[in-house]
N, C-alpha and C positions, 0 to 999 in steps of 0.2 A: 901321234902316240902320246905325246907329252898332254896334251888336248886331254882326252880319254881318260887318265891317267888323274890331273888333277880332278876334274869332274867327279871322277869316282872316288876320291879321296872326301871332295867335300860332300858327297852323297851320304858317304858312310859317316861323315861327321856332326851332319844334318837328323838321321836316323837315330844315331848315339843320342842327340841330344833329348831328342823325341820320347828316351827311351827313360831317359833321367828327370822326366816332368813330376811333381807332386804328383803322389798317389789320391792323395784328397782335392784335389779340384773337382767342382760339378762335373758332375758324368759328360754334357753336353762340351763343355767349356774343353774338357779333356778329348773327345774326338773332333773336336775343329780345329784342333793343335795338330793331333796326329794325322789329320785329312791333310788338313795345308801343309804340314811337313813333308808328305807322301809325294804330293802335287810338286813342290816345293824343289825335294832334290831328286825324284826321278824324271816328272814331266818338266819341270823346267830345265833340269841337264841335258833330257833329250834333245829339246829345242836348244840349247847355246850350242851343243853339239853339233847337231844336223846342220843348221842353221847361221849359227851366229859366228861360233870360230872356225878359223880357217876357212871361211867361205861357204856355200852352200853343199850339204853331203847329203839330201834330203832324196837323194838317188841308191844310194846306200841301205834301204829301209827295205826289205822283203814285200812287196805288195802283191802276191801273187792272188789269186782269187780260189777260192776253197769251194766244192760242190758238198750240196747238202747232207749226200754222205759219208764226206770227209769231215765235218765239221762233227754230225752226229756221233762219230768214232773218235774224235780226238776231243772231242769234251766228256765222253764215255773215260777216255785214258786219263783225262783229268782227277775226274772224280776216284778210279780205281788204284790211281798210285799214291792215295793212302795207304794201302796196303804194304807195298814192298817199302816205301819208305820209312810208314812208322816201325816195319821187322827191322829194316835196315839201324835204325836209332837204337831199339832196343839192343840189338847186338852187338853193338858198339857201346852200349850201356854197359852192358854186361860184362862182356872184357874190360872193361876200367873198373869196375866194382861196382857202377852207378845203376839203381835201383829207377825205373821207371816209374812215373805217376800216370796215375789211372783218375782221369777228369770224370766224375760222375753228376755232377752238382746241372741241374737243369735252368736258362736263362731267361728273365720275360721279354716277351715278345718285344716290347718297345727296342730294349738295349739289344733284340737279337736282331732285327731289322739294322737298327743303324749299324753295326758290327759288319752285318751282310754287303750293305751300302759300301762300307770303307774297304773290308777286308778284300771282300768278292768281285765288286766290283773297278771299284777306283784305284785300288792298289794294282791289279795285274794290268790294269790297262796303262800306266804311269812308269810300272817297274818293268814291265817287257818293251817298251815305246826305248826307256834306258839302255834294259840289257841286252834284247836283241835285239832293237831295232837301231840302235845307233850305234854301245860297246862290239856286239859281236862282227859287226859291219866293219869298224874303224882297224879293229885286232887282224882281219881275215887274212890281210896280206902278209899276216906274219903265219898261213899256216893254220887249216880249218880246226885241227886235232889241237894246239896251241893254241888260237883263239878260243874255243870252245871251254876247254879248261880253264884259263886266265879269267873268263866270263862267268863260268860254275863259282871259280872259287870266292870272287868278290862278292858275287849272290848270295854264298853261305853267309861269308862273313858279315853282309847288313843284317840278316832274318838270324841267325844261330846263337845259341846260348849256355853251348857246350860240344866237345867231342861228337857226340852223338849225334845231337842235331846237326852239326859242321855237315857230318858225313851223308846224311839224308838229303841236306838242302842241295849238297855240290851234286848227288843223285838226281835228283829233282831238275839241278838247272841241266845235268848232262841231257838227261830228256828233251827239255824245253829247246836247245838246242839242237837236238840232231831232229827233232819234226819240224823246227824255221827250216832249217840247211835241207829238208828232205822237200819239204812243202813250199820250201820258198815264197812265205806269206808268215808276216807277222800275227795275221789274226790265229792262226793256228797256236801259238804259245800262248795268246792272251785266252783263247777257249780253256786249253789246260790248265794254267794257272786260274780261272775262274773255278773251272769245276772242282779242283784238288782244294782253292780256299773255300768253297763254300760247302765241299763233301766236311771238313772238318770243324766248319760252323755250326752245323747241322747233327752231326752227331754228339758234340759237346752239348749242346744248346737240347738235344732230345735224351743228354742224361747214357748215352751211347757211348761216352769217349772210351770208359773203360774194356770193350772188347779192340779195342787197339791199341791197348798199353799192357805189358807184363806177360808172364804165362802160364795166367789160367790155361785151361782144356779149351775153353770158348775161346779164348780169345787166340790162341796157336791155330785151332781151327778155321774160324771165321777168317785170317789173315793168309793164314793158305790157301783155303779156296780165293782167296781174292788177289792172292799173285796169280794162281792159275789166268781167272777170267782177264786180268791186268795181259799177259803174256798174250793169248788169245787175238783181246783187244786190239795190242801195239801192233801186230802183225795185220789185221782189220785197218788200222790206221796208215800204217807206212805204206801198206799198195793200194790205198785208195787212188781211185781218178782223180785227179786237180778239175776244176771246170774251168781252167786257162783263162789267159787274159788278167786285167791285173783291178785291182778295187781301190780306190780314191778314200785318201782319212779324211780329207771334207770334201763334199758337192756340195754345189750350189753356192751362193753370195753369202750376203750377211744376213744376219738373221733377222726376221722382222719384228716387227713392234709385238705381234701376240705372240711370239714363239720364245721372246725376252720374257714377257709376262709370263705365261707360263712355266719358265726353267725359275724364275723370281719367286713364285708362288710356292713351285716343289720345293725350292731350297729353305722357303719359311717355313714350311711345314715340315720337312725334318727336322730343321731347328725349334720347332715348336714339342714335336715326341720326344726330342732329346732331352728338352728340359723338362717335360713332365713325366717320362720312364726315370731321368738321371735325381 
């Protein structure tokens, strides 16, 4: 408990700092700060976690194995709990007096790719490896309903930047948690969290953000039908079949000489877009 505890304290403090970098550093120079930070206090807390203190807990981790139509539905749920969440913000906007912004502004390709990379990718697989796969595990014995909450709330508190968002994120991670605890596999939350980061990459980046901020006509609209299909979904999701049995975060050995190469190559060449989009 104490374990868990400090971890996530320096998580959150890792995060903060991430968040207080110069605004003017080269674009590139500024997502290899927040990558490695990302990396930094989720994916390596997970590992001192699992791993390092207190002995090995790397049994603790949800490894259930997901069939293709569970996976299809809960990265579906991903992507659709924009909806209830960005209503959820506003609504709690609202009741405080706070005026929601409407992201209209469209982003180039270079800065949206790498955005994708970090946000979409590398972040849900680092910050669920954290939050479910190691905090939600560590907490459990204290009580699924209790763990669950203690885990939502930290969540908020590293990603949130007011009231409003507080309230969506701890939404958001209630989710991410009750489809680990339902599916008992981590890759179920890192799906979601993919789809929900990259539905909202996608829509800013296409110039869309504004039919999910405020209350226009459209935008009360389009956010309704899309709790509906959200609701629908979840239901699509929670009774899917598991395909049983449990799936390995690494097979096989080390990597070999061209498979280095190759991840070498990838990693220069985003670092090559980033400096000539940044």
């Amino acid at each position: 408990m104490r374990s868990a505890l400090l971890l996530t304290l320096a998580a959150c403090l890792l995060t903060l700092a991430a968040r207080l970098l110069p605004e003017k550093l080269p674009h590139w120079l500024g997502w290899l700060l927040q990558t490695g930070t990302t990396i930094a206090a989720f994916g390596g807390g997970a590992y001192l976690g699992l791993c390092v203190l207190d002995g090995d807990h790397a049994d603790v981790v949800p490894l259930g194995r997901l069939s293709r139509t569970q996976m299809l539905w809960i990265s579906l749920l991903g992507v659709l709990s924009v909806c209830p969440v960005s209503l959820a913000v506003d609504l709690i906007g609202a009741a405080g007096g706070a005026k929601a912004a409407a992201s209209g502004a469209q982003a180039q390709p270079a800065a949206l790719a790498a955005l994708l990379l970090k946000s979409a990718v590398i972040a849900p697989i680092c910050e669920e490896l954290f939050f479910r796969g190691y905090l939600l595990g560590a907490l459990k014995r204290h009580g699924v309903l209790r763990a669950s909450a203690a885990v939502s709330l930290c969540f908020a508190l590293v990603h949130a930047g007011g009231l409003g968002e507080l309230t969506g994120y701890v939404l958001l991670s209630l989710l991410l948690c009750l489809m680990t605890l339902r599916t008992q596999s981590l890759l179920a939350p890192v799906l979601m969290h993919m789809g929900y980061n990259a539905a909202l990459i996608l829509l800013g980046g296409m110039g869309l953000g504004g039919l999910f901020a405020g209350w226009s006509l459209a935008a009360c609209a389009v956010r309704l039908a899309g709790c509906a299909a959200f609701a629908a979904v979840l239901r699509r999701a929670y009774t899917a079949r598991s395909a049983g049995g449990q799936f390995e975060l690494w097979e096989g050995g080390m990597l070999s000489r061209r498979e280095i190469a190759a991840l070498a190559a990838a990693g220069l060449l985003v670092l090559a877009v980033l400096i000539t989009g940044g």
